[in-house]
C-alpha positions as CSV (number, residue, x, y, z in Angstrom):
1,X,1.4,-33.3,8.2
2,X,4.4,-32.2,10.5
3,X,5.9,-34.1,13.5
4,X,7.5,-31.8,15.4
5,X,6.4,-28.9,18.0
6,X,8.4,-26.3,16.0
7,X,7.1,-26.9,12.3
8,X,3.6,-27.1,13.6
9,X,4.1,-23.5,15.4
10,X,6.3,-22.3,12.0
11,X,3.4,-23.5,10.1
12,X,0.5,-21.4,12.6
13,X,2.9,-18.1,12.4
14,X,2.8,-18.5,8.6
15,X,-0.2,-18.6,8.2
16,X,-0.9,-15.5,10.6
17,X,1.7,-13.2,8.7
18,X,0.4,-14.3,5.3
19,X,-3.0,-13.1,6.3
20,X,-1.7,-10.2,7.4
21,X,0.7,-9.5,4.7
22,X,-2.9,-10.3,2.6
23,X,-4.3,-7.6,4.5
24,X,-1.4,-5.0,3.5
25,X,-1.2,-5.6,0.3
26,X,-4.9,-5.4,-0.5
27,X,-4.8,-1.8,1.2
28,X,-2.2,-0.2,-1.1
29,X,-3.6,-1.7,-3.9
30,X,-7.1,0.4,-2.4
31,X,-5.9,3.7,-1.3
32,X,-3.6,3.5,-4.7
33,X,-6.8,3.2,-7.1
34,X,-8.5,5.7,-4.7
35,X,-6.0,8.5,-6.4
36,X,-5.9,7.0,-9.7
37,X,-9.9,7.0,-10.1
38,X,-9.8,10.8,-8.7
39,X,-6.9,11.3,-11.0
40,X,-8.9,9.8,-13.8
41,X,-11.6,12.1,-13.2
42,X,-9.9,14.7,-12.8
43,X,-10.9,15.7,-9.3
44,X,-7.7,17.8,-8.0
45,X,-9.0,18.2,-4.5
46,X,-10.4,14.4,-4.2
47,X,-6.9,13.3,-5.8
48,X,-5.0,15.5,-3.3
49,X,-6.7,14.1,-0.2
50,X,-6.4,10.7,-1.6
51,X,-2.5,11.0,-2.6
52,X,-2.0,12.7,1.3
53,X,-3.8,9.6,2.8
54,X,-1.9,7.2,0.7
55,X,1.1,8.4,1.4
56,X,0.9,8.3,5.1
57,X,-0.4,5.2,4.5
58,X,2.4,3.5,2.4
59,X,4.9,5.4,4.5
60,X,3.4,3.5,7.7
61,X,3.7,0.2,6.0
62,X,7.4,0.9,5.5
63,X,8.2,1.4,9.2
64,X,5.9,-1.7,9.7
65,X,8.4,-4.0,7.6
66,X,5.5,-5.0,5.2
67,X,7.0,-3.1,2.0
68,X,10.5,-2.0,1.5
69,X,11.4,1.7,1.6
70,X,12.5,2.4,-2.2
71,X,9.2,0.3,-3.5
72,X,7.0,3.1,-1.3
73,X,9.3,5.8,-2.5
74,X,8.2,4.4,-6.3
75,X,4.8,4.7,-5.5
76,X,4.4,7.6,-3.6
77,X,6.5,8.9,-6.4
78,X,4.0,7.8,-9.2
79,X,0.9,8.9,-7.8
80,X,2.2,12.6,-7.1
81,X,2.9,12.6,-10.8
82,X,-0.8,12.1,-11.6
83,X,-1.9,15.0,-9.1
84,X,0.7,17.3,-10.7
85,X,-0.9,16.2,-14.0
86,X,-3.7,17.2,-13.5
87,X,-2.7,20.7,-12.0
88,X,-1.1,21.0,-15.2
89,X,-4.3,20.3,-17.5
């Protein structure tokens, strides 16, 4: 258990950002599968509104600090290859 004033707050703001970094993480993971069931079922319009909500989404989370710019780029990247896959099938 810690002694002083300053661990004990480090250890409460911890545990506040891990919940929120929790929070984040679990919502990409969400809006990501969102486009890759559409994808998988080859729904162009559901895939297309999910891939636009994602990537507004992921793109927020950047400015937020919660995921870095090129790992958003990566997967905005990947999921507008499966929409233009199935435009091309």
């Amino acid at each position: 258990m810690a002694h002083h004033k300053s661990t004990i707050k480090r250890i409460r703001q911890t545990a506040k950002r891990t919940e929120r970094n929790r929070y984040y993480r679990t919502r990409i993971k969400n809006i990501t599968k969102a486009v890759i069931e559409a994808a998988a079922a080859n729904d162009k319009e559901a895939a297309a509104a999910a891939f636009k909500v994602a990537n507004k989404q992921i793109h927020s989370m950047v400015s937020k600090g919660f995921i870095k710019k090129k790992t958003a780029s990566r997967k905005v990247s990947r999921l507008s290859a499966l929409v233009k896959k199935i435009d091309a099938a």
